[in-house]
N, C-alpha and C positions, 0 to 999 in steps of 0.2 A: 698656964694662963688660960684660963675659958675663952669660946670664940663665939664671938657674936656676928651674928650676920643683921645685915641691912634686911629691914622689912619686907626690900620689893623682891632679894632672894630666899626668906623664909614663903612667898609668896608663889617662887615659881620651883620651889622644892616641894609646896603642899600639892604643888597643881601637877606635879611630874609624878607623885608616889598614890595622890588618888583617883587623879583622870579627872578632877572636877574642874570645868570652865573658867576662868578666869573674872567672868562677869558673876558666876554665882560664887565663887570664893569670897570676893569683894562685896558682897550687894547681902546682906541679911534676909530674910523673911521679912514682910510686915506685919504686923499682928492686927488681924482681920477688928476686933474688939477696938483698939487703940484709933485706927482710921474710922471709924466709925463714929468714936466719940467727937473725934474733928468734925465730919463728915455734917452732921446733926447742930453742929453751929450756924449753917447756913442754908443746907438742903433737908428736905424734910420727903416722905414717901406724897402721890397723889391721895387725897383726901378721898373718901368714900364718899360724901356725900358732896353734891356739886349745886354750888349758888343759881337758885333761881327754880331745879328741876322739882322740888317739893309738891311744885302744882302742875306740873303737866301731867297728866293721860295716858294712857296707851293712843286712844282716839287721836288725841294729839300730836303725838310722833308719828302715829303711822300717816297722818295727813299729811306732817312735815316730811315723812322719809318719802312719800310719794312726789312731792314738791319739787323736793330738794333734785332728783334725779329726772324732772320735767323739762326735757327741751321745746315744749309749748312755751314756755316763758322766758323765751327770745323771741322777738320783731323777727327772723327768717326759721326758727325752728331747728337751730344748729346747736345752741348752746344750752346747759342747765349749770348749776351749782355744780354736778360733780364733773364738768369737763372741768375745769380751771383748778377744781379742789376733789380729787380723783381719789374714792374708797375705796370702791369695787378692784376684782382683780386683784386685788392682794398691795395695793397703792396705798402710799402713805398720808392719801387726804392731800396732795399738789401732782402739778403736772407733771415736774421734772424738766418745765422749759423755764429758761431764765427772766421772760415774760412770756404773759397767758394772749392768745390769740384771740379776739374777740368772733360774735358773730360776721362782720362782713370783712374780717383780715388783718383789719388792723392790732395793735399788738399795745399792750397799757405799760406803765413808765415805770412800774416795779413789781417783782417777783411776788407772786402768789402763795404766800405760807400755806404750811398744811393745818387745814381746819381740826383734825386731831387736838384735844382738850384745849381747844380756843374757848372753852365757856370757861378755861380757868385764867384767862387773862385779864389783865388791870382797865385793856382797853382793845379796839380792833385796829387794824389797819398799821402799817408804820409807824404812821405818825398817829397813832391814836386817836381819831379823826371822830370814830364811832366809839358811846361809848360801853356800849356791850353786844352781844350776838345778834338783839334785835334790830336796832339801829346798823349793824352793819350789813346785815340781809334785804335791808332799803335801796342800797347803791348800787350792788351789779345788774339789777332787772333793769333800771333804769338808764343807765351810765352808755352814754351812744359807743363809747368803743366797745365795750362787754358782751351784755344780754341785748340793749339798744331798743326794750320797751321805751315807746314814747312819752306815758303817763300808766298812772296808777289803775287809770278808766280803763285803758287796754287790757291792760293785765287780766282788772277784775271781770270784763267784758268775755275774754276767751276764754275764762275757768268757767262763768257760767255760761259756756256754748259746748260745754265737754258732759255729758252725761255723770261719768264717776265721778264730781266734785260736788254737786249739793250737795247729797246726804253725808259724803264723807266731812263737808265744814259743819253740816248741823248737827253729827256724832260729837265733833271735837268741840262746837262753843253753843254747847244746848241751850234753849232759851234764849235765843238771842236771834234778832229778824234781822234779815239783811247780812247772816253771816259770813257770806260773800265779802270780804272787803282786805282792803292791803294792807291795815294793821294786822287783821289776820292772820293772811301767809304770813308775814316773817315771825309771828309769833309762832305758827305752827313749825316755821324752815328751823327757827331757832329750838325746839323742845327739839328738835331730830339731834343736831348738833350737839347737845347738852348729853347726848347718850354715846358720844365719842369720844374716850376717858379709853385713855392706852392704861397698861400694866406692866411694869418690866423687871429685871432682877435687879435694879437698883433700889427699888419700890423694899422687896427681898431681903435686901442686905441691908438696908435702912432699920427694919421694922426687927434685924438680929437674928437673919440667918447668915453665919458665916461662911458658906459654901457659897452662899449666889455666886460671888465674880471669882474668877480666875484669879491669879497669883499677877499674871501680867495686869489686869483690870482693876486690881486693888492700886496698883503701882501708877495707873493711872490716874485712880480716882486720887489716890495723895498726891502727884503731881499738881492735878488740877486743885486742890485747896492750897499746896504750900505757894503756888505759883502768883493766885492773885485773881485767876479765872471766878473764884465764888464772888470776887465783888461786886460783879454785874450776873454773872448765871447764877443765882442763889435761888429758894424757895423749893417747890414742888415742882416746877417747869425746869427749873434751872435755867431763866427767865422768864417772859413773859408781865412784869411786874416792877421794871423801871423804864425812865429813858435815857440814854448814855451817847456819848458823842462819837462819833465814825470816826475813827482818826484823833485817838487821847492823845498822843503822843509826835506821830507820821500823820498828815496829813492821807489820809484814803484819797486813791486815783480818780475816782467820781467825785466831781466836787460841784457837777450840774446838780444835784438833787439836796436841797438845802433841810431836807427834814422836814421836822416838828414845825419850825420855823414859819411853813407854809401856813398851819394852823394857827398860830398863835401870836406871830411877828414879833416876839418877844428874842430879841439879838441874842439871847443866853442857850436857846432852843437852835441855834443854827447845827445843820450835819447834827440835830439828836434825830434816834431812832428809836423804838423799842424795841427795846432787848428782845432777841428772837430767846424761845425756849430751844431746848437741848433732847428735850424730849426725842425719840425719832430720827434724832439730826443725820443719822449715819446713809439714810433711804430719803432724805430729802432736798439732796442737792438740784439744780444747782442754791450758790446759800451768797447772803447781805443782801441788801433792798433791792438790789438792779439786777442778784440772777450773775454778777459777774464770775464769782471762782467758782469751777466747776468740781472740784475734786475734793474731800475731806482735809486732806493733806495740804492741799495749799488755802483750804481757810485758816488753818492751826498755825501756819507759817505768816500769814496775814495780819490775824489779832497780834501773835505772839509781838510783831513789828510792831503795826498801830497802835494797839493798844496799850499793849509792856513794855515794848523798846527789851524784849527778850531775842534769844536766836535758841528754840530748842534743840537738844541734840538730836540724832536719827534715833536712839532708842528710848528718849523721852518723848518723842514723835508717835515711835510707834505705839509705847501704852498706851498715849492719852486718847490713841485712835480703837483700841483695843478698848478702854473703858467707853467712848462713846459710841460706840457700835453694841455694849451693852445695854444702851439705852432705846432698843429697836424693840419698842412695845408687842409683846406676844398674846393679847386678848385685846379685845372691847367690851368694856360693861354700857349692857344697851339693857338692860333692866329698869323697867317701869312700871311702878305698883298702881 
């Protein structure tokens, strides 16, 4: 009579006679092609060409890149655009603090996203308040706990008390008197911005190189699409491009900060947010609007609850952290014809 054994001891007679793990005996390869096809249902590489930069300059950006990095334009001379949204140094466009410290101490009510491909978002701010780069480069100069400019007259008043700024606004908007003015700067702050467009191997493995990600990273990235994460990080950001409710499922512990809401007063908008992108996400904690979870691992464990009403395993933990840690942009296209 033939002897059949139970699967789980054909299982641990393969793993005695070849020395192969237990995990990879069980676990197949993915086939890099196959997630890929998923992968492109929802998520798409960053676009080359970026809405809006068609008409800016060189003149342009470099008046914005000088701008942007002006701590003349703060009321004490402490603060610019990149303390709060930090490039330099090898920073991922945020502080790193779970809110931004204004010029005189004070401290604002939600976490500072990193300015990184913000010119590819649907809208600025949380709550979408602003509704593209220039409009949202109006508020910090101004805003008493930030920058703490008292008006626009100020602003424009100290630019024209600085020597290097005429000629550089009358390089960037020729023909034009009075170049000097606050529509200006943010046009200018904003063309800077428009040239900070990350690059990653997701981008890579989108466009059909199979080697971009790891073995571990592919197992992530199919996690994250069989799981349910595409239905709000979708697109080129893998968000950036909805707004979705804090707490789908669990109510989220912050439940002082009401969203969208504030905007809109539309009851249907309460606790919405916009979708943060994913882009970077791995170098830009801490992460959610208040700065509150400081770790990778416990935002993954967060959503998974709030959102999903999931509990991932540890080593479904660990790829999806493994794939978004592949998404830690290794260039900037700052190319301007």
């Amino acid at each position: 009579m033939p002897i059949t054994l139970h699967p789980r001891f054909g299982i641990v007679l393969f793993i005695l006679f070849t020395g192969v793990p237990l995990a990879l005996a069980q676990t197949p390869a993915l086939n890099p092609a196959t997630v890929r096809t998923k992968a492109l249902l929802s998520l798409s590489p960053i676009p080359d060409k970026i809405p809006g930069a068609e008409k800016d300059t060189v003149a342009l950006v470099s008046l914005g890149k000088e701008l942007y990095f002006d701590k003349r334009l703060s009321k004490n001379g402490t603060q610019s655009c990149n303390t709060c949204h930090a490039i330099d140094d090898g920073r991922a466009g945020v502080d790193n603090e779970p809110t931004s410290v204004g010029a005189f101490g004070k401290r604002g009510d939600r976490n500072s996203p990193t300015v990184f491909n913000a010119a590819l978002h649907m809208a600025q701010f949380w709550d979408g308040r602003a509704s593209d780069l220039e409009e949202q480069a109006k508020g910090p100069i101004l805003n008493p706990v930030e920058m703490a400019m008292t008006s626009p007259q100020e602003v424009i008043e100290r630019l024209k008390a600085e020597t290097n700024y005429p000629p550089q606004f009358e390089a960037a908007f020729s023909g034009e008197t009075n170049s000097i003015n606050y529509e200006n700067v943010v046009t200018a702050i904003a063309a800077f911005e428009r040239t900070l467009i990350t690059h990653d191997r997701l981008d890579n493995f989108l466009k059909g190189r199979d080697d971009a990600l790891t073995p571990v990273e592919l197992s992530g990235l199919s996690i994250f699409i069989t799981t349910g994460c595409t239905a709000c990080h979708n697109g080129p950001l893998l968000g950036g491009n909805s707004y979705q409710k804090s707490g789908l499922l669990t109510p989220y512990v912050n439940q002082g900060d009401v969203g969208r809401y504030d905007v809109t007063k539309d009851e249907e908008d309460r606790f919405k947010f916009k979708v943060p992108s994913l882009r970077n996400i791995a170098v830009t904690h801490p992460y959610f609007h208040d700065g509150r979870i400081r770790s990778l691992p416990e935002a993954i464990r967060t959503m998974a609850t709030i959102q999903l009403g999931k509990e991932f395993t540890q080593e479904e933990a660990g790829d999806l952290i493994a794939f978004l840690k592949a998404l830690i942009g290794n260039e900037l296209h700052r190319v301007v014809k």
